[in-house]
N, C-alpha and C positions, 0 to 999 in steps of 0.2 A: 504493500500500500504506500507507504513510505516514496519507495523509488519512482513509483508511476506519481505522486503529488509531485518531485522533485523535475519534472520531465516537463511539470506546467505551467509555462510564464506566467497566467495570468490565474490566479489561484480560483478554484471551481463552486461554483454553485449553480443551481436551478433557479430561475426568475417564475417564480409560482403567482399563479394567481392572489392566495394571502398576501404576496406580499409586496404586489403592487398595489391592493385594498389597502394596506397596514402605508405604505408610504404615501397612499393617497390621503386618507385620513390624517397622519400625522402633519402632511402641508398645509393642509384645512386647519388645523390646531395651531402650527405656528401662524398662520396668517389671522387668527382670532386672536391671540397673545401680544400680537405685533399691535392691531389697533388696540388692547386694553393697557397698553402701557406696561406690559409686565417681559416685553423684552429682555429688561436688566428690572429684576423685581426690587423692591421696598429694601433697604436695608438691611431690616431687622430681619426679613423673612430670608432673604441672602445669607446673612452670618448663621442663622435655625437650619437651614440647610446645608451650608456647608459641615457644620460640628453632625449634620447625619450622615454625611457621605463619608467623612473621613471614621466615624465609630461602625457603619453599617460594611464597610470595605474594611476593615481591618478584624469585624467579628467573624465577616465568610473565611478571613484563616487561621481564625481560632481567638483574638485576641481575645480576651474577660475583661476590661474595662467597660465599663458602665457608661452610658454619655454622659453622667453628671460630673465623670471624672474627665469624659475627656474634654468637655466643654470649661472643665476648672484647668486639665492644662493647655489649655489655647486659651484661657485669661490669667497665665501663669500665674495661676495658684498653687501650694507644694499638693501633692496626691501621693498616698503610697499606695502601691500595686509592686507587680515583678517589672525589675526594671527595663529589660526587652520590651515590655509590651509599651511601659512607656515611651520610650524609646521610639518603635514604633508608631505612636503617636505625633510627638514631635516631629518625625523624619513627614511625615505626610502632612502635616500644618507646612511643616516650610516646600513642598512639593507644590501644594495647592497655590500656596504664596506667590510661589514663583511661574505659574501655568504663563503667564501673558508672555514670560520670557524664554519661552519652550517653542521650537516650530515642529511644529505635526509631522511634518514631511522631511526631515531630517533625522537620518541615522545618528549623526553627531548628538543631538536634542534627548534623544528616544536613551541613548546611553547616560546620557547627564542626568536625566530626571532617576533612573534606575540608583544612580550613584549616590541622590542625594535619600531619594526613597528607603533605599537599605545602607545607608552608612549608620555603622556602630555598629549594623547586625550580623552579616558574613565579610569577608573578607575580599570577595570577589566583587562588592561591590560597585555595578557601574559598567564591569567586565562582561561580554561574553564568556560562556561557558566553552570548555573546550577536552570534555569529556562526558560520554553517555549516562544518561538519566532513565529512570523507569517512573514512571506515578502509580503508585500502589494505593489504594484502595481496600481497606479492610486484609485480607490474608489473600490478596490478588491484585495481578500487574494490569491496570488500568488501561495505561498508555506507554508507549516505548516513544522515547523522541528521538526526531534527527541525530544522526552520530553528529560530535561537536565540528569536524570540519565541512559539514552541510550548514552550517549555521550562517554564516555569512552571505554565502550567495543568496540563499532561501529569504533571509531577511534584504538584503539586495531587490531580487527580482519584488518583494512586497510594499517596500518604499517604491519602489517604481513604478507598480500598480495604482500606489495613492496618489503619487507627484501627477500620471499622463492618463490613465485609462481612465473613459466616460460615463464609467457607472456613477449612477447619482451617492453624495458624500454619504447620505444616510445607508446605505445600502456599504461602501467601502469603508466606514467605519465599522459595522458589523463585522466584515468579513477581515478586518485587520484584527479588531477584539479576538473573534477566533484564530485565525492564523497563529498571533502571538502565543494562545492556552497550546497551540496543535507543534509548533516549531519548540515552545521554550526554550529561549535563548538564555537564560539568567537561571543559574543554578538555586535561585530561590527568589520569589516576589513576583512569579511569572501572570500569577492573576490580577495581584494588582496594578502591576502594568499593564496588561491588557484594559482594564475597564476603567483605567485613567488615560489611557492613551485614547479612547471612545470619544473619552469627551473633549480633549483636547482637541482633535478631528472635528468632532461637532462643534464647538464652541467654534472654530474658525469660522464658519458659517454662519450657525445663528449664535448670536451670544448666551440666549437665552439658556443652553444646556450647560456653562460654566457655575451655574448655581441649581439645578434641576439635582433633586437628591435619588438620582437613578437606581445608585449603589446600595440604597434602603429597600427597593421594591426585589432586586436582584435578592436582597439578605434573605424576605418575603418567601421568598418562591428559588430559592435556593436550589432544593431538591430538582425541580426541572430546569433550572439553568444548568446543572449539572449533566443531567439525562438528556438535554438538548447537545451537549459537546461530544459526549457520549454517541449520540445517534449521528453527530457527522463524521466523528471519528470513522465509524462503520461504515458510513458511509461513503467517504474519501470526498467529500466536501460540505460544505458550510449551510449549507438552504436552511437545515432543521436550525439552526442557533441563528444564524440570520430573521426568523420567523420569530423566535421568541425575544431574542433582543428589541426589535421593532414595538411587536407587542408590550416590552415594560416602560419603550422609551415612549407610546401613546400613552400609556396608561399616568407615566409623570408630568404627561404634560395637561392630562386631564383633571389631576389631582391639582397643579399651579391652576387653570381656570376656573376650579371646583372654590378655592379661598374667596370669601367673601369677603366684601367692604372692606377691600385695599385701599387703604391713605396712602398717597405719596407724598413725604416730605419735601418742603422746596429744596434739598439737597436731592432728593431720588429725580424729580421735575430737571433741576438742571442738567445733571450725571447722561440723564437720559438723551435731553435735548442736543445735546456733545455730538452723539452718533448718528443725530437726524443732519445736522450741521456742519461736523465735521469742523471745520476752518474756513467755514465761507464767510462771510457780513450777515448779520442779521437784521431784523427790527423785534420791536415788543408787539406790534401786530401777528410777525408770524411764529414766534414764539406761544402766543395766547391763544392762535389759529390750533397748535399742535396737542394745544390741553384745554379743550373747550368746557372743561369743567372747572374752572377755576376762574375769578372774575378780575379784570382788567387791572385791579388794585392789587391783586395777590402775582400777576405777572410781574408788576412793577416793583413789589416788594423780593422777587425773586432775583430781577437782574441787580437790584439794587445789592441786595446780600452777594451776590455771585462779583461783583465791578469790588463789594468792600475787601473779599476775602479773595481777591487776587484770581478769582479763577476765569473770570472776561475781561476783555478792555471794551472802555466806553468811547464811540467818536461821536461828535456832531450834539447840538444840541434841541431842546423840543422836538417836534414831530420831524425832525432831520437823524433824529440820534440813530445810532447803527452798535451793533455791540458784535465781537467775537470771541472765540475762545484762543486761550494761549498756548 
């Protein structure tokens, strides 16, 4: 199985009818999220989520921290636990920290985040593996991976499928997620790089998925994400885990539209405005135009707070004034 995967530049799946339903629907969802302003969500509901992806992706591989702790240490507070696990914790607080400064599509990138991910933990960290692994499963060999001098190309030809082939991102983020469980390049942390590197994928596209707590629903339903890698394993490609990744990544976006009576703070208002904007000239007309829930007095208390706290400049003045970001 192995060698025939090895034989195929552009790593294999079936394009099923699910799961042109499941990418149809999920465009449908981001284009309702895009007009409700929750593209880059609230805040508070940003940080609530992130402290679930980092304890919900660290418990699928065994961690025991609790999120009360893990949310005390991302507000570094002392916690005692085993120190690995915290460890653990910390290495994936400053991973997430560091995502904007990661490129998806870079081998270079995909190593660095690995290195920061598991430093303290193995030794290897960061490194390719360059000796054979088995994944065991109770008192049975799960999975045999690539011998380690496949590992290179394999990851090679799969960057190269992200950088140039036309499948759509949500669809090559899937099949990078698995690749990476199916290749395991890193003689440990191989899931959590996979389903950090999903989002990273994602998030270049819509922002929206850099705070979506995916890795909660994935904790959820654990047992067939498991039994989904499993079935393509068998399979000798990707469709079944394609299908269900899809399926958790609707299901968080439905649960982000599900939240009721989201405020947006005139900081989340601004943040937001940023990415409508960009770096062109503005007015407070089409600023006020972009949040028509908010009334002409609370725009202008916005840009006014945004020109104090350095994060626009102001030109021109009364109905001439024009504002940008820096």
């Amino acid at each position: 199985m192995i060698l025939s995967r090895i034989e195929e530049m552009k790593p294999p799946y079936k394009l099923t009818v699910k799961i042109l339903k499941l990418v149809a629907l999920i465009s449908e969802k981001i284009g309702e999220i895009n007009s409700a302003h929750l593209h880059k969500p609230p805040t508070e509901l940003r940080k609530k989520n992130r402290i679930k992806t980092i304890h919900s992706s660290l418990e699928i591989e065994g961690n025991t921290l609790t999120i009360e702790q893990v949310t005390s240490i991302i507000e570094k507070k002392r916690v005692l636990g085993p120190k690995k696990e915290i460890q653990e914790v910390k290495n994936a607080i400053a991973v997430y920290d560091y995502l904007d400064k990661l490129n998806p599509f870079e081998f270079e990138s995909f190593c660095e985040a690995h290195g920061k991910l598991m430093n303290g933990l193995v030794e290897s960290a960061g490194k390719i593996r360059n000796k054979s692994v088995g994944i065991v499963k109770g008192t049975e060999i799960a999975h045999i991976a690539p011998r380690g001098e496949m590992i290179k190309p394999l990851l090679s030809d799969l960057f190269d499928y992200l950088k140039n082939d036309d499948d759509l991102i949500l669809i090559k983020s899937c099949v990078f997620h698995y690749e990476v469980e199916f290749i395991h390049p890193f003689i440990d942390g191989n899931g959590r790089m996979g389903r950090l590197w999903q989002t990273l994928i994602l998030k270049e596209s819509y922002p929206v998925f850099e705070f979506l707590p995916i890795e909660t629903l994935i904790k959820k339903r654990q047992g067939e994400y498991y039994e989904s890698l499993g079935q393509s394993d068998n399979a000798g490609e990707s469709t079944a885990f394609i299908e269900f990744m899809l399926e958790i990544i609707l299901e968080s976006l439905e649960e982000l539209l599900n939240i009721q009576n989201v405020n947006l703070t005139n900081i989340d208002r601004i943040n937001l405005f940023k990415s409508v904007v960009k770096g062109d000239y503005f007015t407070r007309k089409e600023y006020l135009k972009n949040f028509r829930e908010i009334s002409s007095a609370t725009a202008s208390r916005d840009l006014s707070y945004a020109v104090e706290n350095g994060v626009i400049d102001k030109f021109g003045d009364k109905n001439k004034t024009r504002y940008r970001y820096k």
